[in-house]
Backbone as CSV, one residue per row, in Angstrom:
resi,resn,N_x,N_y,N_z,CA_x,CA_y,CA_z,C_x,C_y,C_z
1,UNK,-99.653,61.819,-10.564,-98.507,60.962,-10.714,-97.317,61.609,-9.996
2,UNK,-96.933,61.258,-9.532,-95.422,61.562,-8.388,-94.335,61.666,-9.183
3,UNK,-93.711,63.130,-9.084,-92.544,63.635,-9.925,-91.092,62.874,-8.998
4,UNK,-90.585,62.213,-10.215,-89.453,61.191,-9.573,-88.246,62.822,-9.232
5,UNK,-87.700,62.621,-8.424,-86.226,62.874,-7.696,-85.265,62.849,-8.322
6,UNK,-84.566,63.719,-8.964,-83.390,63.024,-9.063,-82.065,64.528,-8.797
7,UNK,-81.024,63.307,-8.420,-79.811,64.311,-7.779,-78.625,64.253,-9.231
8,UNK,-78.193,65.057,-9.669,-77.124,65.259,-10.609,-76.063,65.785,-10.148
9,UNK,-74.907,65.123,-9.821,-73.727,64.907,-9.324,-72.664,65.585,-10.445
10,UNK,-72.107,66.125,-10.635,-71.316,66.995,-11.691,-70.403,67.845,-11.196
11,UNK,-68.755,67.978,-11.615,-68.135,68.872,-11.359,-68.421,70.389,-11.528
12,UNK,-68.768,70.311,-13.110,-68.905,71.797,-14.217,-70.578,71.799,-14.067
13,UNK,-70.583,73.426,-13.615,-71.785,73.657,-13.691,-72.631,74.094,-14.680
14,UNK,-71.668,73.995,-15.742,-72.019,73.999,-17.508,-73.063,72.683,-17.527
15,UNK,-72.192,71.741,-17.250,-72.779,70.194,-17.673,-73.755,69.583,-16.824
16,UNK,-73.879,70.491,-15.980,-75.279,70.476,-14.642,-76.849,70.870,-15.737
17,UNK,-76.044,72.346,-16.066,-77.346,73.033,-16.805,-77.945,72.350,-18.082
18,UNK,-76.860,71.739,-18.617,-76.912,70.807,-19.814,-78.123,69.668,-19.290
19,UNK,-77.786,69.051,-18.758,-78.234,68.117,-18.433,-79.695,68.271,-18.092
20,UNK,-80.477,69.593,-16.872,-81.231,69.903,-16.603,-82.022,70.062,-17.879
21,UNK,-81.389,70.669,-18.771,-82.213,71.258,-20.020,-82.684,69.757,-20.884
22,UNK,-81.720,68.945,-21.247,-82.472,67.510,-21.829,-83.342,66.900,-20.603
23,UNK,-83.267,66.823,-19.266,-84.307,66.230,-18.490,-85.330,67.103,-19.215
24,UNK,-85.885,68.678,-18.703,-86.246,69.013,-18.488,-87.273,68.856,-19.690
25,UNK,-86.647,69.027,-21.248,-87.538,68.795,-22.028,-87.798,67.792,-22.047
26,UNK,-87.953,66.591,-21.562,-88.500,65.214,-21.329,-89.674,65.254,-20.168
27,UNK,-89.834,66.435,-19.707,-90.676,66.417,-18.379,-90.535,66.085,-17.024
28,UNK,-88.973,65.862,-17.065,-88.290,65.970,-15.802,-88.227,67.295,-15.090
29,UNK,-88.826,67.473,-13.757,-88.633,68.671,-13.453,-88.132,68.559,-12.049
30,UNK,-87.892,67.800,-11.593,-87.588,67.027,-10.052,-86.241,66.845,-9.739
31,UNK,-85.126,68.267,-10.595,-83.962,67.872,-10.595,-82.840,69.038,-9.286
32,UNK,-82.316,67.956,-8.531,-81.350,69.334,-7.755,-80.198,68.484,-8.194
33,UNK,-78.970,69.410,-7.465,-77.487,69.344,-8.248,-76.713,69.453,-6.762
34,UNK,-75.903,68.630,-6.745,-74.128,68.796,-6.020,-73.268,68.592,-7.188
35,UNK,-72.460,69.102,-6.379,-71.059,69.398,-7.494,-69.884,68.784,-6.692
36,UNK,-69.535,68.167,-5.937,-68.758,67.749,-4.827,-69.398,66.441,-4.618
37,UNK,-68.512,65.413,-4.171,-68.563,63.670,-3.685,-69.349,64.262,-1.981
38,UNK,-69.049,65.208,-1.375,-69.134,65.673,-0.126,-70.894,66.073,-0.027
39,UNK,-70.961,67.356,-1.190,-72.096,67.531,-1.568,-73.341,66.740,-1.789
40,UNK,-72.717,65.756,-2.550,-73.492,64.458,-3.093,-74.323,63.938,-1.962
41,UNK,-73.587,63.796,-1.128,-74.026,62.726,0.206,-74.770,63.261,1.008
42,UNK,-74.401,64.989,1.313,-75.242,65.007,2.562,-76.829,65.478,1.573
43,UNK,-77.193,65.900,0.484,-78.228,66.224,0.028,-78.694,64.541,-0.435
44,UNK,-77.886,63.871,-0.978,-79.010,62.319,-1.146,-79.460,62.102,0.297
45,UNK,-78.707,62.211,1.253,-79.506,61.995,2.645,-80.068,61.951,2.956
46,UNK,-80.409,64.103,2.961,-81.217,64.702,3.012,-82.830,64.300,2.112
47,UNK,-82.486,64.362,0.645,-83.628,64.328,-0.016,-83.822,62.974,-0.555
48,UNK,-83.140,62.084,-0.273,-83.692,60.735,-0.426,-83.906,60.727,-2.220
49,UNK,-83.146,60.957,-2.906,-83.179,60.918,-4.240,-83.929,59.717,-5.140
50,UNK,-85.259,59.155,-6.148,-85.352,58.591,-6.660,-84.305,57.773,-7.931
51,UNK,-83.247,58.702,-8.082,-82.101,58.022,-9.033,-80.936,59.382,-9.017
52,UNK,-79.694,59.025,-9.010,-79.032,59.834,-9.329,-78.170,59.319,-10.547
53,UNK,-77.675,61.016,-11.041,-76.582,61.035,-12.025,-75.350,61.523,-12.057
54,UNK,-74.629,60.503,-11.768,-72.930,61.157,-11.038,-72.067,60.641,-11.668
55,UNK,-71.072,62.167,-12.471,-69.614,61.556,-13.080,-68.940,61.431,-12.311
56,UNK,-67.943,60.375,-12.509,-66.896,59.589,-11.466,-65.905,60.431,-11.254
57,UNK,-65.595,61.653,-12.462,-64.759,62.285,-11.964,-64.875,63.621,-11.226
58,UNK,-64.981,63.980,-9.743,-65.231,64.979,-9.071,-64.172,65.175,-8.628
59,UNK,-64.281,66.952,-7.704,-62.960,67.593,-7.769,-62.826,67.544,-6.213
60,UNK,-63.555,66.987,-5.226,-62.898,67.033,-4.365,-62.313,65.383,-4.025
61,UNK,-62.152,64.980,-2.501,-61.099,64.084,-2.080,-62.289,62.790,-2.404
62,UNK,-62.938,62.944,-2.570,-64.363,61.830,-2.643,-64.312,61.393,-4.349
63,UNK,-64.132,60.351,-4.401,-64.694,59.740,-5.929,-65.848,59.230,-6.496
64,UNK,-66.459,59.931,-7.540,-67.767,59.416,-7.905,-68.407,57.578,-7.710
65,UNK,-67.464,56.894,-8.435,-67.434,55.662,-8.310,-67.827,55.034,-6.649
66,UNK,-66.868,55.300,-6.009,-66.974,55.396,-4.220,-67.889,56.354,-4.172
67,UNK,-68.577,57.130,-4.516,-69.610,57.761,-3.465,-70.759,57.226,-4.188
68,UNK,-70.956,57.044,-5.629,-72.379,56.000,-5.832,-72.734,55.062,-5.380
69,UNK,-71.145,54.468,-5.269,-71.574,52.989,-4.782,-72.040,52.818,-2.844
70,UNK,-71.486,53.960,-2.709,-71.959,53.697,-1.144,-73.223,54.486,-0.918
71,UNK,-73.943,55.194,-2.176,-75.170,56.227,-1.844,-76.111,54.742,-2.244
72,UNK,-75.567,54.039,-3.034,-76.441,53.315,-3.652,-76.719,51.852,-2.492
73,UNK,-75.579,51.496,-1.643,-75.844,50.809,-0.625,-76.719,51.559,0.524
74,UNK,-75.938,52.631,0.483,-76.861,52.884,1.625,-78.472,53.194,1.920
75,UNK,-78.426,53.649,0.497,-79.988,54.321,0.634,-80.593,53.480,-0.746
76,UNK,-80.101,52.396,-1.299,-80.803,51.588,-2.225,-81.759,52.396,-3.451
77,UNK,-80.327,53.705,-3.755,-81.235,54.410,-4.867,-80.146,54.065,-5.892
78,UNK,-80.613,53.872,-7.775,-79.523,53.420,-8.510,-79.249,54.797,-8.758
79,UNK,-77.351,54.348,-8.926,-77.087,55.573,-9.939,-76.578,55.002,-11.676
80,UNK,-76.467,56.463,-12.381,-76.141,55.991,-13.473,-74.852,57.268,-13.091
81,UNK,-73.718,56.346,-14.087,-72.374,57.048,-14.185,-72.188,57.845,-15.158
82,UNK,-71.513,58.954,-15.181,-71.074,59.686,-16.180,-69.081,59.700,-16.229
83,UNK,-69.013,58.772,-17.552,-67.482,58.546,-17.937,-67.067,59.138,-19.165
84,UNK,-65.877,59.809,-19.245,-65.147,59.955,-20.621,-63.920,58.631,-20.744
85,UNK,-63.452,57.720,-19.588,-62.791,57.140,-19.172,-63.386,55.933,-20.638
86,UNK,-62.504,55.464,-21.521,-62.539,54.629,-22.142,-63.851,53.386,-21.502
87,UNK,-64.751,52.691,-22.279,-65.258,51.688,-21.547,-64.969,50.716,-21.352
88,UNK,-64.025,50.146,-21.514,-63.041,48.429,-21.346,-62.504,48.663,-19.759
89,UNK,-62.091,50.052,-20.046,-61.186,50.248,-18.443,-62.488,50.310,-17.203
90,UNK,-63.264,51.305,-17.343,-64.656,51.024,-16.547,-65.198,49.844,-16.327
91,UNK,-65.618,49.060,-17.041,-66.157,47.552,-16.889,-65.193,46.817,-15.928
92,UNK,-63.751,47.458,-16.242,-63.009,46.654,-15.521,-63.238,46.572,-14.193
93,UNK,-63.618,47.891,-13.289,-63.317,48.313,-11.987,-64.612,46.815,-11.353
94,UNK,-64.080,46.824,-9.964,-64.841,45.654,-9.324,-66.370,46.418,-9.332
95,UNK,-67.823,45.348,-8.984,-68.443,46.240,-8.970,-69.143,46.552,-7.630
96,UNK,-68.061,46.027,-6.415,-68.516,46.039,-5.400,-69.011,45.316,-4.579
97,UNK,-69.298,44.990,-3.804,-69.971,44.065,-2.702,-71.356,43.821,-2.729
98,UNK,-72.598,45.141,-3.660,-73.627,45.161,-3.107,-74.327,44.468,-4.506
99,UNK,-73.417,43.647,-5.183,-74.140,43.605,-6.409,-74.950,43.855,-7.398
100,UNK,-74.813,45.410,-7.201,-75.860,46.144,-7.896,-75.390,46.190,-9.168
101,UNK,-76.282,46.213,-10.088,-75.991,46.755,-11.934,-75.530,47.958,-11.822
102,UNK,-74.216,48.625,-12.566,-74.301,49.818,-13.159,-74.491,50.344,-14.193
103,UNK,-75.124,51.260,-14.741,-75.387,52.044,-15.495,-74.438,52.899,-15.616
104,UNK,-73.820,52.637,-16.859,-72.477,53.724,-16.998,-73.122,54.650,-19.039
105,UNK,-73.137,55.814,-18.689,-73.141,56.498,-19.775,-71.792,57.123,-20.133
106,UNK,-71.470,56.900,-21.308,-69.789,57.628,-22.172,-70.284,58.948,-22.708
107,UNK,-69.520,59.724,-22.542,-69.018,61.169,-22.731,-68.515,61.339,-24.264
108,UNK,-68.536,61.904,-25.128,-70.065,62.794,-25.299,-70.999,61.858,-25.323
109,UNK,-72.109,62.467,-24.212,-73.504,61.396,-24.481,-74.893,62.568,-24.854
110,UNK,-76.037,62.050,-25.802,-76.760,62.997,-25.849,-78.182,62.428,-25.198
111,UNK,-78.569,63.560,-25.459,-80.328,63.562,-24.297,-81.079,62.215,-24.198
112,UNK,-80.730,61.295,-25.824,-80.769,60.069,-25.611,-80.830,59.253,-24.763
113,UNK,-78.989,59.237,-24.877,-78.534,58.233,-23.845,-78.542,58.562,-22.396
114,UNK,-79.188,59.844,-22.112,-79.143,60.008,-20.417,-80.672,59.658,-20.316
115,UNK,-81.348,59.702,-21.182,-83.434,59.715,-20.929,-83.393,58.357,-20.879
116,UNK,-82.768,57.667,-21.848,-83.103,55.874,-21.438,-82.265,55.319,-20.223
117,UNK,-80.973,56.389,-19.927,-80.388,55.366,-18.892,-81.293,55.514,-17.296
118,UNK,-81.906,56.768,-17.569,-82.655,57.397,-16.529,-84.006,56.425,-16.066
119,UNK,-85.013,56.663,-17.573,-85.785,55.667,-17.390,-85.877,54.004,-16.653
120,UNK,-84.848,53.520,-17.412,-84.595,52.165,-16.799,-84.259,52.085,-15.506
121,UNK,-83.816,53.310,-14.781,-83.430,53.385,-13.847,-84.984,53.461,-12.898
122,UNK,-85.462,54.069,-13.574,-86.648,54.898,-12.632,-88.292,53.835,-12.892
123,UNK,-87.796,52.731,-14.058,-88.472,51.756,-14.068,-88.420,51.257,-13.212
124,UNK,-87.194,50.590,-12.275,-87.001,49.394,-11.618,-87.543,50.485,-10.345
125,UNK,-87.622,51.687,-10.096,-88.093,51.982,-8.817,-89.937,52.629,-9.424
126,UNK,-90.749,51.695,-10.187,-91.615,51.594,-10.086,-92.209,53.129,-10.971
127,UNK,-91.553,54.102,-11.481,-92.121,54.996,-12.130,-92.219,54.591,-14.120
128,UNK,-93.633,55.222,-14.573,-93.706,55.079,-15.540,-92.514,55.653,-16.659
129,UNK,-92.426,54.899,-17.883,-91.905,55.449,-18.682,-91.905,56.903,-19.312
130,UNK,-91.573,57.752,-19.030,-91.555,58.762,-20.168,-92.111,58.576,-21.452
131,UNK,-93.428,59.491,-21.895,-93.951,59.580,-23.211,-93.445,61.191,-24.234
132,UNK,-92.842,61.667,-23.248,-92.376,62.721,-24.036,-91.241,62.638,-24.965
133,UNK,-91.495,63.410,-26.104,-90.580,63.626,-27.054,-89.823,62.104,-27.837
């Protein structure tokens, strides 16, 4: 069975490792990391990511929001968002031209809510559900 891809987009490299550790006990092991909107792009490029996970808020001149949405046009991989940003105000933002669904996860979120937003994600690109844990 083909280990899905995925890119984790994150400022803090606290909340990188975090994250790795709930994939990981789910049997995710297919995980690399940018930390930069800059970062983000040239490694989805590069590795052609099965789904990424990117908070909107990054520290350089690039915004999460703008760089999913154009990783996600360009290379037709979904992302799911990572917000502390109230959710009324998020829903608000347009959702773009390419009419894609987003997947937005709220801050604090636990292993939960990133394994199902992941899954659904990694459903629609044809990988099985997760039976772990």
């Amino acid at each position: 069975m083909p280990v899905p891809q995925i890119l984790v987009v994150v400022p803090e490299r606290i909340v990188a490792l975090d994250i790795q550790h709930m994939l990981g006990s789910r049997g995710y092991t297919g995980i690399s990391f940018a930390y930069s909107g800059e970062e983000a792009r040239m490694k989805a490029v590069e590795a052609r990511p099965d789904a990424i996970i990117m908070d909107i808020t990054l520290r350089d001149s690039l915004d999460g929001l703008k760089t999913g949405s154009d990783l996600q046009k360009e290379l037709n991989v979904p992302v799911i968002y990572l917000s502390s940003i109230p959710r009324q105000l998020v829903r608000d933002k347009p959702a773009g031209n390419s009419g894609t669904i987003r997947e937005f996860v709220y801050k604090p979120f636990s292993e939960d809510d990133i394994r199902s937003a992941l899954e659904r994600a990694l459903k629609n690109r044809g990988f099985p559900q997760s039976t772990d844990g």
